[in-house]
N, C-alpha and C positions, 0 to 999 in steps of 0.2 A: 545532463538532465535525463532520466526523470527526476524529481525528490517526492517522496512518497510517505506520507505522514498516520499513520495512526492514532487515531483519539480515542479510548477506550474506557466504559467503566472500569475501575478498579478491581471487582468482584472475578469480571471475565480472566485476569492473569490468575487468579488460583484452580480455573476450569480447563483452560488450557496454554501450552507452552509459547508463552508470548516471542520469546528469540526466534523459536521454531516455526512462528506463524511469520515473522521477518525475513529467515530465510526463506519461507516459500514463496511468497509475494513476491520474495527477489528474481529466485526463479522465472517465476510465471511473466516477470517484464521484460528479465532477458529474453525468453522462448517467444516471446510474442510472434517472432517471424515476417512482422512486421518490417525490422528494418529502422522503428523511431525510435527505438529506447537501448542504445548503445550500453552494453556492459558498465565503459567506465564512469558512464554519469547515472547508473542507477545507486540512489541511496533509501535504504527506508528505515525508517526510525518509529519510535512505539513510545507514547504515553499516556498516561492516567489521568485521569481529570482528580483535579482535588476535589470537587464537589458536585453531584451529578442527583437532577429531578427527571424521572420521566413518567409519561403517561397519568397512570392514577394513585403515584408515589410512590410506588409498590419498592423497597428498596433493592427484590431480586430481581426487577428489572435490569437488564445491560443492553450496550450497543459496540458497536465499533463501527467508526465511522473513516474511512479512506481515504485521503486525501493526493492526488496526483497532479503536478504541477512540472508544465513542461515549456523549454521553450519554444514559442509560435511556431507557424511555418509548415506543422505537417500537414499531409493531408485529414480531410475530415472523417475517411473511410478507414485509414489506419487507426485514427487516436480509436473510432467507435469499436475495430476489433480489437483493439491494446488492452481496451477500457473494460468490457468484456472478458478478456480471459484473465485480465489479474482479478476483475471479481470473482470469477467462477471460482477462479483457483483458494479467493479467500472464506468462501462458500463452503467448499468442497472441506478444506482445513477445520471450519467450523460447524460442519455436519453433525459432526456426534455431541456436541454440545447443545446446538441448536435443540437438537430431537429434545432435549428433558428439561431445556431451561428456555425465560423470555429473550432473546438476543435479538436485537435490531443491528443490519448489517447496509449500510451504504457506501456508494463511491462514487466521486466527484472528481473528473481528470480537466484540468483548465490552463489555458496557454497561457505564458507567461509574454509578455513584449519582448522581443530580444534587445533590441535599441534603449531598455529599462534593464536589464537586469545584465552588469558584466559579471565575468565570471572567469576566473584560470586558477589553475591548481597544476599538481605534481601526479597526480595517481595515475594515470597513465604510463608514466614511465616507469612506475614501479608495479605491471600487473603482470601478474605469471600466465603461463599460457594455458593451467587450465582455473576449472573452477573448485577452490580447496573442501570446501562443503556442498 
């Protein structure tokens, strides 16, 4: 864990590079420095809403909304730094969009029960030592 979700208007992937916005979020949770969001349980993933109203209908409205979901247990000073710099960073990513267009941008990171959610996989044994992008 992390799992890291992206909900987005559809409009926003023709204003900017949505894989790209992926990779950097990636980034930004390993860098955390923290210590909660281990390389090999960070995943994030990016979709479009098939159907989307906001505010006063205005259809150039967009948002993208962050989704962070981890398992319990850390401290509550680390998630709020974690929480923090992957926003910035997704902030920061969508700076020059923001400036010319409506974008709503939030992020929500929330523990999961460990005792609720098993979990094992392989990726670990299969990760290189560095980071390919």
């Amino acid at each position: 864990m992390p799992h890291i979700t992206l909900d987005y208007a559809p409009r926003l992937a023709q204003l900017i590079d949505m894989q790209g916005l992926c990779d950097h979020i990636r980034r930004a949770a390993i860098d955390t420095g923290t210590g909660i969001l281990p390389m090999a349980g960070v995943r994030v993933r990016a979709f479009a809403a098939d159907y989307i109203s906001i505010a006063d209908g205005n259809p150039d409205h967009m948002y993208l909304d962050i989704s962070v979901r981890l398992r319990g247990g850390r401290p509550l000073e680390a998630r709020k730094a974690a929480t923090q710099q992957i926003f910035d960073a997704a902030r920061a990513f969508l700076a020059p969009a923001m400036e010319t267009h409506p974008i709503a941008l939030s992020l929500e990171m929330r523990d999961i029960d460990p005792e609720l959610s098993p979990k094992c996989g392989t990726i670990r044994d299969h990760l290189s030592t560095g980071d390919p992008a």
